[in-house]
PQR file with spaces between the fields and no chain letter, atoms N, CA, C, O and H, PARSE charges and radii, in Angstrom:
ATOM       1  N    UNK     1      43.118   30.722  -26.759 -0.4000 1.5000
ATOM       2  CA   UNK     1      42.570   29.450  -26.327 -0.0000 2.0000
ATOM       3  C    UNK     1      43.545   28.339  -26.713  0.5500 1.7000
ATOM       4  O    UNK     1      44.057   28.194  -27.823 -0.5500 1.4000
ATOM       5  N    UNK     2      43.715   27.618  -25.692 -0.4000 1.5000
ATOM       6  CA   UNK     2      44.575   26.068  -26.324 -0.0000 2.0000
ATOM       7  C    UNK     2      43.683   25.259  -26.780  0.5500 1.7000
ATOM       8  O    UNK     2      42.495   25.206  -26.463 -0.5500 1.4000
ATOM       9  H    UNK     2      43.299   27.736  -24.790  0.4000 1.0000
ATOM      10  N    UNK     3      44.581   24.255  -27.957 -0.4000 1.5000
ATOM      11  CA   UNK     3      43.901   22.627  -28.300 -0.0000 2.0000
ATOM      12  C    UNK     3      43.980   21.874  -27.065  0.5500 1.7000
ATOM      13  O    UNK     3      44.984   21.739  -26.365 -0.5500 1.4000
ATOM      14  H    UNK     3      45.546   24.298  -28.215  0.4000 1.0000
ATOM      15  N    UNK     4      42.778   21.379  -26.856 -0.4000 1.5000
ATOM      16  CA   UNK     4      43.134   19.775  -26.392 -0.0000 2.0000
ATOM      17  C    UNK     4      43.476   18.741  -27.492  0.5500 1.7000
ATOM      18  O    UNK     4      42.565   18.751  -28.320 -0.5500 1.4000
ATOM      19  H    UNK     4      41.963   21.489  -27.425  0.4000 1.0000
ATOM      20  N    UNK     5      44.061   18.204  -27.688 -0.4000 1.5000
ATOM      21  CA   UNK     5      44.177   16.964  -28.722 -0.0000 2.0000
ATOM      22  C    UNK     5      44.062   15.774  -27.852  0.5500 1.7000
ATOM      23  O    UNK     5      44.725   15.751  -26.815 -0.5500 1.4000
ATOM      24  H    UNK     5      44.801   18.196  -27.015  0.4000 1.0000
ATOM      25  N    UNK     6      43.345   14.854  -28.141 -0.4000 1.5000
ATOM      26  CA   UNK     6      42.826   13.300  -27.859 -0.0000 2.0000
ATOM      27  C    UNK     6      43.987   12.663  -28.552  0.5500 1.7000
ATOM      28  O    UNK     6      44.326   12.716  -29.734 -0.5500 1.4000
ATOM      29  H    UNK     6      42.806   14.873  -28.983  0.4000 1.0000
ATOM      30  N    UNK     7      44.506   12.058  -27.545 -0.4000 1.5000
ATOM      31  CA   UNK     7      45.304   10.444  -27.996 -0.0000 2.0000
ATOM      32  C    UNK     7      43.840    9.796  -28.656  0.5500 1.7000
ATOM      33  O    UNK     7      42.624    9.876  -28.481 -0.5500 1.4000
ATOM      34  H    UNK     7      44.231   12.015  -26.584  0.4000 1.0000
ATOM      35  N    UNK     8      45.004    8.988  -29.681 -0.4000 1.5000
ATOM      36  CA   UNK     8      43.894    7.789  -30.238 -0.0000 2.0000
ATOM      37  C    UNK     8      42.813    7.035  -29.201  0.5500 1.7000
ATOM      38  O    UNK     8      41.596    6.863  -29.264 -0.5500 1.4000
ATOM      39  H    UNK     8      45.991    8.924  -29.824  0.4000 1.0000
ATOM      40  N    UNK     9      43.939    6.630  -28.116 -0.4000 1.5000
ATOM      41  CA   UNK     9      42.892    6.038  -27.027 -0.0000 2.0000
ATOM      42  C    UNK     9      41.751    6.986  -25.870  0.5500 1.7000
ATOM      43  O    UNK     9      40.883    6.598  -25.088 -0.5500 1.4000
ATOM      44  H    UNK     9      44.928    6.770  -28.065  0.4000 1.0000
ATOM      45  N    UNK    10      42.148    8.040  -26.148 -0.4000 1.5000
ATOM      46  CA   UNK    10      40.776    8.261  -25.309 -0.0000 2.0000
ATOM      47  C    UNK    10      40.194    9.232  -26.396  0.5500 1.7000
ATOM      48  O    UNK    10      39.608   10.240  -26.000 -0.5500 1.4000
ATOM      49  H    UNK    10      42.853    8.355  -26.783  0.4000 1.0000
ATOM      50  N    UNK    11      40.347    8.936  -28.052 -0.4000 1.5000
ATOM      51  CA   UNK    11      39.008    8.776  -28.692 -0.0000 2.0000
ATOM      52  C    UNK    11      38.155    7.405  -28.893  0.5500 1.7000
ATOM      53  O    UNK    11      36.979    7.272  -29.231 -0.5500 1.4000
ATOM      54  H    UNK    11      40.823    8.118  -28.373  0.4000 1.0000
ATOM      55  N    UNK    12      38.844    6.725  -28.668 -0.4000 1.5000
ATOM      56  CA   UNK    12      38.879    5.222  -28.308 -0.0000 2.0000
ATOM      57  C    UNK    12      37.555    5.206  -27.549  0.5500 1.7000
ATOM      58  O    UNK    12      36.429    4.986  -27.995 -0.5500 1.4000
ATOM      59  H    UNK    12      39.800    6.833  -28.393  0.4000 1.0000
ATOM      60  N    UNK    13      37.932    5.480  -26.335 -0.4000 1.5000
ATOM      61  CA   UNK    13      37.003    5.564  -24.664 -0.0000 2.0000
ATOM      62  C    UNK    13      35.880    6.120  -24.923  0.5500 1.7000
ATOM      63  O    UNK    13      34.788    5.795  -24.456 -0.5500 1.4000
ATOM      64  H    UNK    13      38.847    5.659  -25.973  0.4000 1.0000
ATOM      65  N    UNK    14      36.208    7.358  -26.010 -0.4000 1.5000
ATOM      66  CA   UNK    14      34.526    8.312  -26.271 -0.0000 2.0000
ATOM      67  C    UNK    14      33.651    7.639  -27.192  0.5500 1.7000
ATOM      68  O    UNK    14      32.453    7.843  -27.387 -0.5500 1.4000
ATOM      69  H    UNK    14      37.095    7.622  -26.390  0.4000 1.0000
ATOM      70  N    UNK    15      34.620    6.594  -27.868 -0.4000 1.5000
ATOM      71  CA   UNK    15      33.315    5.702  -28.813 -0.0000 2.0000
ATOM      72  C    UNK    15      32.374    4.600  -28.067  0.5500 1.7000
ATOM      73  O    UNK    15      31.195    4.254  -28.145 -0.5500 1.4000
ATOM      74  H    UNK    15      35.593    6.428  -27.710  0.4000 1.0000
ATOM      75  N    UNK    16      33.932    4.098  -27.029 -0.4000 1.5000
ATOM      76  CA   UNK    16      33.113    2.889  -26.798 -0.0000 2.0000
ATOM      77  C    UNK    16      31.632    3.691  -25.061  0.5500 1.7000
ATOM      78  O    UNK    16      30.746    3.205  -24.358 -0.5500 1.4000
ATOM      79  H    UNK    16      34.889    4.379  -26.966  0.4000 1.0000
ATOM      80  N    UNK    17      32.187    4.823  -25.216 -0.4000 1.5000
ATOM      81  CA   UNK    17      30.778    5.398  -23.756 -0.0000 2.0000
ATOM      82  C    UNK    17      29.722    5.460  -24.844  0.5500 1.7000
ATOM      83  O    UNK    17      28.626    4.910  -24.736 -0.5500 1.4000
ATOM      84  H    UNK    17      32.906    5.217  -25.787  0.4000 1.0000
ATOM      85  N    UNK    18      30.074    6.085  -25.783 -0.4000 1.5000
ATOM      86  CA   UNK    18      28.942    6.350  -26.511 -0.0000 2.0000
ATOM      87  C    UNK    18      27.953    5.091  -26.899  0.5500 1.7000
ATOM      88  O    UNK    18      26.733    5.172  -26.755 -0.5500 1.4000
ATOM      89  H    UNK    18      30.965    6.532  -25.871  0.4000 1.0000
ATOM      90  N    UNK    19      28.646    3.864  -27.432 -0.4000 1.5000
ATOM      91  CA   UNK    19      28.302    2.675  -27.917 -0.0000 2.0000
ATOM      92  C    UNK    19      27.792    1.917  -26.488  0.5500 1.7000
ATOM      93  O    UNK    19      27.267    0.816  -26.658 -0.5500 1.4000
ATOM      94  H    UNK    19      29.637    3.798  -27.549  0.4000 1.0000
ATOM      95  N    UNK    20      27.876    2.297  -25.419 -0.4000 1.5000
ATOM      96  CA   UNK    20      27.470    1.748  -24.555 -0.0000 2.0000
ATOM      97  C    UNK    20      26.168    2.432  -24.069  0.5500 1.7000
ATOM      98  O    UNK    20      25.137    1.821  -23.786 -0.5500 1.4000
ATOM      99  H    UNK    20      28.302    3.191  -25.281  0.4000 1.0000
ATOM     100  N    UNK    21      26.398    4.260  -23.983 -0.4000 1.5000
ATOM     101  CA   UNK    21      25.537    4.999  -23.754 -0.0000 2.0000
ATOM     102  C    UNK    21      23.980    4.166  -24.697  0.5500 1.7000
ATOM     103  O    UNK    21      22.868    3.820  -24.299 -0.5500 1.4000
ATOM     104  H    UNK    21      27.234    4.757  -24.213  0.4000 1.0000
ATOM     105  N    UNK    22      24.463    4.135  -25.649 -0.4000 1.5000
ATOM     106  CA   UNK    22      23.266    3.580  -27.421 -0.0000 2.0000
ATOM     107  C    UNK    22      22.822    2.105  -26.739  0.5500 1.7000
ATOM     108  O    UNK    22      21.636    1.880  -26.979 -0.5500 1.4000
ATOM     109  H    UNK    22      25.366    4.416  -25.972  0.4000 1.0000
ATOM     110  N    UNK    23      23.401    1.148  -26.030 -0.4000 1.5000
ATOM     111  CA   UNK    23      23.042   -0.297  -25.965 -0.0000 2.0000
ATOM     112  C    UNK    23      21.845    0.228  -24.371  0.5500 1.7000
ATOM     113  O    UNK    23      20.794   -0.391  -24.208 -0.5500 1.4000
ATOM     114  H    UNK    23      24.365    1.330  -25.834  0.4000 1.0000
ATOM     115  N    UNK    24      22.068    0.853  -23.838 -0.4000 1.5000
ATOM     116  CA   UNK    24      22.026    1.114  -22.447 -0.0000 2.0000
ATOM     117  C    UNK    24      20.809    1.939  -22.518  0.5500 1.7000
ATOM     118  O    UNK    24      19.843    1.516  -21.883 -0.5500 1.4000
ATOM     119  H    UNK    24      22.922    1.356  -23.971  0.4000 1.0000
ATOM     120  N    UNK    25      20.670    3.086  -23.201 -0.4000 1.5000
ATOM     121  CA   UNK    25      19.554    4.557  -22.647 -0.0000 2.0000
ATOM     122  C    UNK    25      19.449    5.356  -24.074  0.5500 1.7000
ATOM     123  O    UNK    25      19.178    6.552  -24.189 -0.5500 1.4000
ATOM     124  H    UNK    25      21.455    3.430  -23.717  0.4000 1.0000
ATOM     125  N    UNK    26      19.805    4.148  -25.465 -0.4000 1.5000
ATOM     126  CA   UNK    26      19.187    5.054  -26.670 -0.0000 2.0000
ATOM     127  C    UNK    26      19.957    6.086  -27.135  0.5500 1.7000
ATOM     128  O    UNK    26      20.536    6.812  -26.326 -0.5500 1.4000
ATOM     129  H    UNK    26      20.025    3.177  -25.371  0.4000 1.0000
ATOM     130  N    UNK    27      20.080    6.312  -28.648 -0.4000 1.5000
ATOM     131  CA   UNK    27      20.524    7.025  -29.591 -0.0000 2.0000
ATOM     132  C    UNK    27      20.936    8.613  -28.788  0.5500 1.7000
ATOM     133  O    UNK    27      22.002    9.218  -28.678 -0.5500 1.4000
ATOM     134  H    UNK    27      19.611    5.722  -29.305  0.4000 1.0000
ATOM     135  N    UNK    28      19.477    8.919  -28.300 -0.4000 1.5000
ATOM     136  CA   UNK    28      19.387   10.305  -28.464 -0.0000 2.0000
ATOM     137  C    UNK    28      19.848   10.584  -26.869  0.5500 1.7000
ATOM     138  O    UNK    28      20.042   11.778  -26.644 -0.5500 1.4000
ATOM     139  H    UNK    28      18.611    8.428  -28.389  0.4000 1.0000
ATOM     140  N    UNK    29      20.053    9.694  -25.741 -0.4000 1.5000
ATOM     141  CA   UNK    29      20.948    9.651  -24.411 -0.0000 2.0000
ATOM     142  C    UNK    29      22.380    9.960  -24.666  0.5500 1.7000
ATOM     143  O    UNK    29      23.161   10.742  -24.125 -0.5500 1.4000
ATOM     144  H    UNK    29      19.896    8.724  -25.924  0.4000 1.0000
ATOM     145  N    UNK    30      22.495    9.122  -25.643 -0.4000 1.5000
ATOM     146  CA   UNK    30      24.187    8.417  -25.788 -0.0000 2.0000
ATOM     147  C    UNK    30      24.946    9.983  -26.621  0.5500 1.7000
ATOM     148  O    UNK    30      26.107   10.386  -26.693 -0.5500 1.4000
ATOM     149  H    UNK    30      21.861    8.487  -26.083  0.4000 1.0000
ATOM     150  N    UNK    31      24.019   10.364  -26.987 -0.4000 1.5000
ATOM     151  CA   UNK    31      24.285   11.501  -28.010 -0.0000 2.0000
ATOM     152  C    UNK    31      24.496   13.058  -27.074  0.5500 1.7000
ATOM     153  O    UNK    31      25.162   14.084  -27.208 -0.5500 1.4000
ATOM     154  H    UNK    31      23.076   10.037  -26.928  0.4000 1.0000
ATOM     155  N    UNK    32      23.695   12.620  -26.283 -0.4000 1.5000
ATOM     156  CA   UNK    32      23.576   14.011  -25.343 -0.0000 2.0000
ATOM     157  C    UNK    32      24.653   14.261  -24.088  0.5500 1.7000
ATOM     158  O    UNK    32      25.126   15.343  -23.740 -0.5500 1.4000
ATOM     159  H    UNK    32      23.153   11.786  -26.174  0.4000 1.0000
ATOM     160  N    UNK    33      24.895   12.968  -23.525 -0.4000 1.5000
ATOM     161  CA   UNK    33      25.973   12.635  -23.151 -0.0000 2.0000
ATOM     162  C    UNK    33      27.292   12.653  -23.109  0.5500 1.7000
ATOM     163  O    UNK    33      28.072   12.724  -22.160 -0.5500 1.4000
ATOM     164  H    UNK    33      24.511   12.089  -23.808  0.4000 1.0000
ATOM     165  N    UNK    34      27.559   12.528  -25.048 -0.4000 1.5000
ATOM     166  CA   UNK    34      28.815   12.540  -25.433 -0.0000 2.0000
ATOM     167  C    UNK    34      29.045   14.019  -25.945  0.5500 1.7000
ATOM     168  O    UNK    34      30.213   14.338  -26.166 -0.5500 1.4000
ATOM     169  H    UNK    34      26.925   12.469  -25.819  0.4000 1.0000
ATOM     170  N    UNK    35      28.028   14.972  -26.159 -0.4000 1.5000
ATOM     171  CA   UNK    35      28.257   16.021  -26.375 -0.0000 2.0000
ATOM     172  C    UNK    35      28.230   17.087  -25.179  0.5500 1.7000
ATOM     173  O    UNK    35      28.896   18.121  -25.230 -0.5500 1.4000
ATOM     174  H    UNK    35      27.079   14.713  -25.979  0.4000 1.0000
ATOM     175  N    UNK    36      27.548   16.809  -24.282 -0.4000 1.5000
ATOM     176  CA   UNK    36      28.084   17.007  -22.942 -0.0000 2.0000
ATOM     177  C    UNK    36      29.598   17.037  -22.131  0.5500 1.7000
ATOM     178  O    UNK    36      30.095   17.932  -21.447 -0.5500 1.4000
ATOM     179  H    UNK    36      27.007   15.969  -24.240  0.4000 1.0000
ATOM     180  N    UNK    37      30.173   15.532  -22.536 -0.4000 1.5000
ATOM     181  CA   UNK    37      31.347   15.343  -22.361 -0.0000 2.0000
ATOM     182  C    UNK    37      32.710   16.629  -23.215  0.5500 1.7000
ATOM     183  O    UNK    37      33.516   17.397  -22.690 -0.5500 1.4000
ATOM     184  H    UNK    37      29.769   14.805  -23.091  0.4000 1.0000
ATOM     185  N    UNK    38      32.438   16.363  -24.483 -0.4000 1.5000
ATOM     186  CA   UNK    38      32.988   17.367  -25.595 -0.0000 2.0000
ATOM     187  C    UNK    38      32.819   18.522  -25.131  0.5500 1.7000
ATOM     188  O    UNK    38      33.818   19.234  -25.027 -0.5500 1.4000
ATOM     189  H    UNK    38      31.782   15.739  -24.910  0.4000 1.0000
ATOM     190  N    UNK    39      31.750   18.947  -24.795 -0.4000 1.5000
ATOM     191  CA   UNK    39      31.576   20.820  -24.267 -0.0000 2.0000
ATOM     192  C    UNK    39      32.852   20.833  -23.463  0.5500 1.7000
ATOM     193  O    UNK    39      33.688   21.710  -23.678 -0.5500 1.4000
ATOM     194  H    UNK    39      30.939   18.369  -24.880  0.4000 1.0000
ATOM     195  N    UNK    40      33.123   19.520  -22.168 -0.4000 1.5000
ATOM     196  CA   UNK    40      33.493   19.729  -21.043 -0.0000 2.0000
ATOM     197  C    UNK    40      35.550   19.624  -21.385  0.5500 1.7000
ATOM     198  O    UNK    40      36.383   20.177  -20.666 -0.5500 1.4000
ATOM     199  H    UNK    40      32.443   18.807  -21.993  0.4000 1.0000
ATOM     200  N    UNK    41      35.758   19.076  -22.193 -0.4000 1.5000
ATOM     201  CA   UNK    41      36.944   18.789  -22.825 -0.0000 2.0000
ATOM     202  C    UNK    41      37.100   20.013  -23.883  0.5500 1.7000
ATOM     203  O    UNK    41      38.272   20.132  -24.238 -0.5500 1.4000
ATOM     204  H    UNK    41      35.082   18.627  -22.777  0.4000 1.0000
ATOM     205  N    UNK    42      36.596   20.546  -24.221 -0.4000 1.5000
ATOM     206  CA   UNK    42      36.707   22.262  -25.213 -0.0000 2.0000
ATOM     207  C    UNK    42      36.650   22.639  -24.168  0.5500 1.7000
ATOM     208  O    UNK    42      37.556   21.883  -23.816 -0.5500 1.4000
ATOM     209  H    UNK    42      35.644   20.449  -23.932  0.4000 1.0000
ATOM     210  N    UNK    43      36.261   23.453  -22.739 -0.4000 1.5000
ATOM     211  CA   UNK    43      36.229   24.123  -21.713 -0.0000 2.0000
ATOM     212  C    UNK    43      37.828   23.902  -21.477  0.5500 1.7000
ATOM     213  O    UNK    43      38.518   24.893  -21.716 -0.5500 1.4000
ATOM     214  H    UNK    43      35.526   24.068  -23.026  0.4000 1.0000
ATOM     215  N    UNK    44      38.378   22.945  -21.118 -0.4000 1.5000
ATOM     216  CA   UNK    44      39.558   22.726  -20.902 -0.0000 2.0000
ATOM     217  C    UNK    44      40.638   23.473  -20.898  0.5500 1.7000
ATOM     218  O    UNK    44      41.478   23.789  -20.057 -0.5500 1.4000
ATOM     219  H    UNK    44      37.817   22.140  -20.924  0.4000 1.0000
ATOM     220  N    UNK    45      40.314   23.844  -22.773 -0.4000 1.5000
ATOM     221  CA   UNK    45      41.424   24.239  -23.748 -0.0000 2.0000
ATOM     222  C    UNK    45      41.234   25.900  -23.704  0.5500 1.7000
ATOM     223  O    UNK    45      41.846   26.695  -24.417 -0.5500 1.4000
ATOM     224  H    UNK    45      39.631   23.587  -23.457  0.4000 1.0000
ATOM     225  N    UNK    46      39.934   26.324  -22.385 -0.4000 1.5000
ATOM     226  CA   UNK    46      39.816   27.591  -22.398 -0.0000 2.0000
ATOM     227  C    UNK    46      41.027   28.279  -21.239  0.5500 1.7000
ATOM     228  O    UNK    46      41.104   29.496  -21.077 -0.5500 1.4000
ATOM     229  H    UNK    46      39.436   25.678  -21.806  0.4000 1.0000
């Protein structure tokens, strides 16, 4: 399996979806979302 490694900036991008996901549709949206995203970025590195 390969790493993906994140530049600083698009860990950057995953804070501020998340922080937007949280202002927008709540803790437990923003959360499901961003771990959604993560599954899809580890798939990657398959």
């Amino acid at each position: 399996m390969r790493t993906v490694k994140l530049t600083p900036k698009a860990s950057e991008d995953l804070e501020n979806i998340w922080h937007y996901g949280w202002q927008h549709f709540g803790e437990i949206q923003a959360d499901r979302y961003i771990n959604h995203l993560s599954d899809i970025i580890r798939d990657v590195g398959r």
